[in-house]
C-alpha positions as CSV (number, residue, x, y, z in Angstrom):
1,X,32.9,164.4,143.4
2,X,31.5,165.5,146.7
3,X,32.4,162.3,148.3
4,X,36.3,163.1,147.9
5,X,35.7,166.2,148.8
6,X,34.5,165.0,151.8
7,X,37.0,162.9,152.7
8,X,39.6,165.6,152.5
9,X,37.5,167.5,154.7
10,X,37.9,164.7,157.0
11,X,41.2,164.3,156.6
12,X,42.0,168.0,157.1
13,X,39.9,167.7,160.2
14,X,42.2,164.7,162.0
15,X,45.4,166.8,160.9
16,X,44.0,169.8,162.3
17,X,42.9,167.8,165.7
18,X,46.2,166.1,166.0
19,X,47.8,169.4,165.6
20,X,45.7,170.7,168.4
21,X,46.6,168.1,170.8
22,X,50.4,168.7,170.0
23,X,50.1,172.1,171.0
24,X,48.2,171.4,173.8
25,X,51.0,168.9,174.5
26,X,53.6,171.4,173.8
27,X,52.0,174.0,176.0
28,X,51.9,171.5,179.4
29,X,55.5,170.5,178.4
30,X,56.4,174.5,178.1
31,X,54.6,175.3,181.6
32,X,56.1,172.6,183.0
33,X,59.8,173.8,181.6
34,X,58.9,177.1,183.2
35,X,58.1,175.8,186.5
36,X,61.5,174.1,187.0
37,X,63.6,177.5,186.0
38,X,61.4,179.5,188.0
39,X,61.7,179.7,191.6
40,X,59.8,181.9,193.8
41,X,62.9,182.6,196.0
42,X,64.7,186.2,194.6
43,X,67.8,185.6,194.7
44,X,70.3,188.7,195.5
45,X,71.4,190.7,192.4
46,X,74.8,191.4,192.4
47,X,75.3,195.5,191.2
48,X,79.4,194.4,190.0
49,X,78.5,191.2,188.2
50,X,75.7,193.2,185.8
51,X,78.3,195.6,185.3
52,X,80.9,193.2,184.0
53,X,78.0,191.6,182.2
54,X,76.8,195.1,180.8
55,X,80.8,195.7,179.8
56,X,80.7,192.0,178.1
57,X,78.2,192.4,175.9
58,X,79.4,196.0,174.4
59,X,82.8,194.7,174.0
60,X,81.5,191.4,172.2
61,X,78.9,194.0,170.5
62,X,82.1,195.4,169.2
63,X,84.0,193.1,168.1
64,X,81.2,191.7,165.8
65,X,80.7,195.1,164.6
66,X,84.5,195.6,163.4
67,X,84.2,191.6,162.1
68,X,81.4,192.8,159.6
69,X,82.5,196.4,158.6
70,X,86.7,194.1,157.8
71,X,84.2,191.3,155.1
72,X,84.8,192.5,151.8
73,X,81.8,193.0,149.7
74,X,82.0,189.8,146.6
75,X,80.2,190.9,142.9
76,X,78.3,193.7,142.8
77,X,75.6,194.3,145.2
């Protein structure tokens, strides 16, 4: 009985290692991600176009607001 034991222990071990070296994996791929959207130049912030963003969103905001307050509830709850 303590030899299967053991060999699930093992077995959970490798899992748990490979898991590890996928995260690892996934956290050079993630950095690497970030490096390419990232650039150290700031680029010039227009004040109109965060406006008309700003005015985008509340309107879409909105309109998904009125969408859910028109569905009809269906049974009972």
């Amino acid at each position: 009985m303590k030899k299967k034991n053991k060999v699930c222990y093992n077995t959970l071990v490798k899992q748990l290692e490979n898991m590890d070296t996928q995260i690892c994996q996934l956290k050079e791929q993630i950095k690497q991600l970030k490096s390419c959207f990232i650039t150290n130049e700031q680029e010039e912030v227009c004040m109109d176009e965060i406006e008309a963003d700003r005015a985008a969103m509340e309107a879409i905001g909105e309109i998904c607001l009125d969408a859910l307050l028109d569905i009809e509830s269906k049974g009972d709850a």
